[in-house]
C-alpha positions as CSV (number, residue, x, y, z in Angstrom):
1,X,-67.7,40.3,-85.5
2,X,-65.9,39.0,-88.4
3,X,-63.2,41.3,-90.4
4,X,-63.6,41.4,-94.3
5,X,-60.7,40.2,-97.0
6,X,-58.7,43.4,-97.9
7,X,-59.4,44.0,-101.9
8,X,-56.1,42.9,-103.9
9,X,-55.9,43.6,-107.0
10,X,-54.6,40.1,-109.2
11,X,-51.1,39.3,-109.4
12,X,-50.7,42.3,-106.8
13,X,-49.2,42.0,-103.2
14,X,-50.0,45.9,-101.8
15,X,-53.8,47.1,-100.8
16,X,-56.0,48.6,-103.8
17,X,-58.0,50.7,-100.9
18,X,-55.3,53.5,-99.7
19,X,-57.3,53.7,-96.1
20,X,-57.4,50.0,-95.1
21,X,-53.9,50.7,-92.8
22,X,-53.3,46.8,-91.8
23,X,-54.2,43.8,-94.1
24,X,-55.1,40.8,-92.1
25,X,-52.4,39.1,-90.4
26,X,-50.3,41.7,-90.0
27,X,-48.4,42.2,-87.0
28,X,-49.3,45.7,-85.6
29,X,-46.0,45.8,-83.7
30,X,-43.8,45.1,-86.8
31,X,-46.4,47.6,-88.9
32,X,-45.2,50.4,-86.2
33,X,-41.6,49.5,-86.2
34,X,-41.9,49.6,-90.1
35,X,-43.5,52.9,-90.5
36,X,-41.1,54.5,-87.9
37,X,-38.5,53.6,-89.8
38,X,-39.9,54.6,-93.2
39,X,-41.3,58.5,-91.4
40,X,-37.4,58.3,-90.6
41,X,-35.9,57.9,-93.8
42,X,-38.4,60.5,-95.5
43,X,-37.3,63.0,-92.6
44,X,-34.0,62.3,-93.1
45,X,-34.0,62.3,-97.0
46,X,-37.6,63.0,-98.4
47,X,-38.1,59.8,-99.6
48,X,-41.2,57.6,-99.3
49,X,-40.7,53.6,-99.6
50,X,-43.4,50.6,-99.5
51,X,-45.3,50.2,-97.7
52,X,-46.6,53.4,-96.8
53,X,-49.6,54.2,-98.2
54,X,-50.4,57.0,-100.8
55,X,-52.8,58.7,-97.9
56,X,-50.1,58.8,-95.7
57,X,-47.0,59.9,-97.9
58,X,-49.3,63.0,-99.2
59,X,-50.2,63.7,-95.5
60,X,-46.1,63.6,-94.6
61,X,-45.5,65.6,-97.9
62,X,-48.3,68.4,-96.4
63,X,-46.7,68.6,-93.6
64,X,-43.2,69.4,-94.4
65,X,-44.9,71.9,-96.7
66,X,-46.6,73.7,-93.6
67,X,-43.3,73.5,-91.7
68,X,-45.3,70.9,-89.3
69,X,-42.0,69.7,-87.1
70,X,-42.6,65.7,-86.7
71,X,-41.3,66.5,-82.8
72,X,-43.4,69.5,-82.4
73,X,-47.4,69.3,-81.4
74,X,-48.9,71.3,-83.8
75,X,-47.6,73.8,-86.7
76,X,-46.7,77.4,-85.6
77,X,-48.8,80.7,-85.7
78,X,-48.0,83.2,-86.3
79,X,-50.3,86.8,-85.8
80,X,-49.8,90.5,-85.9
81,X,-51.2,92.7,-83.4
82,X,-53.4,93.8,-86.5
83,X,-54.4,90.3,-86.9
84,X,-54.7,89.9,-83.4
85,X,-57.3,92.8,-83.2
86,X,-59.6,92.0,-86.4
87,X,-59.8,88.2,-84.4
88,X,-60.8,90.5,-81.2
89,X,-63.3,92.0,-83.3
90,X,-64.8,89.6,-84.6
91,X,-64.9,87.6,-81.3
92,X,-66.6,90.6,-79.8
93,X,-69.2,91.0,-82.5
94,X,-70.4,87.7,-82.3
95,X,-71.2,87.7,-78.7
């Protein structure tokens, strides 16, 4: 199985398709150390550097927005015991 050329724009060093993640060549190890340090400085300070993608800095920005803690395995919920019932409901009425 052969891997296609990433698409460069000319004259242009970064990726013009936002979901290719590694160009060829790249060293996946250095790639992680690289983004662990960029998801560091945007927890730290909110700012997103090269060479993360556009996919991935809107995805970080979503999260923060939905309180999603980068430590934390999923984002909080948070139901009233009215909500609670209408789900019960609506679990019961299906079945």
């Amino acid at each position: 199985m052969t891997m296609a050329a990433p698409h460069r724009r000319p004259g242009r060093t970064e990726l013009t398709d936002p979901w290719v993640a590694l160009e060829f060549g790249t060293d996946p190890a250095e790639r992680v150390r690289t983004m662990r340090s960029a998801h560091e400085r945007f927890t730290a300070a909110g700012t997103v550097t090269r060479p993360v993608r556009s996919v991935v800095a809107e995805s970080w920005r979503r999260s923060v927005r939905a309180r999603v803690s980068p430590e934390g395995t999923g984002a909080s919920v948070e139901l009233t015991a009215g909500d609670l019932g209408r789900i019960g409901r609506s679990i019961r009425c299906r079945g």
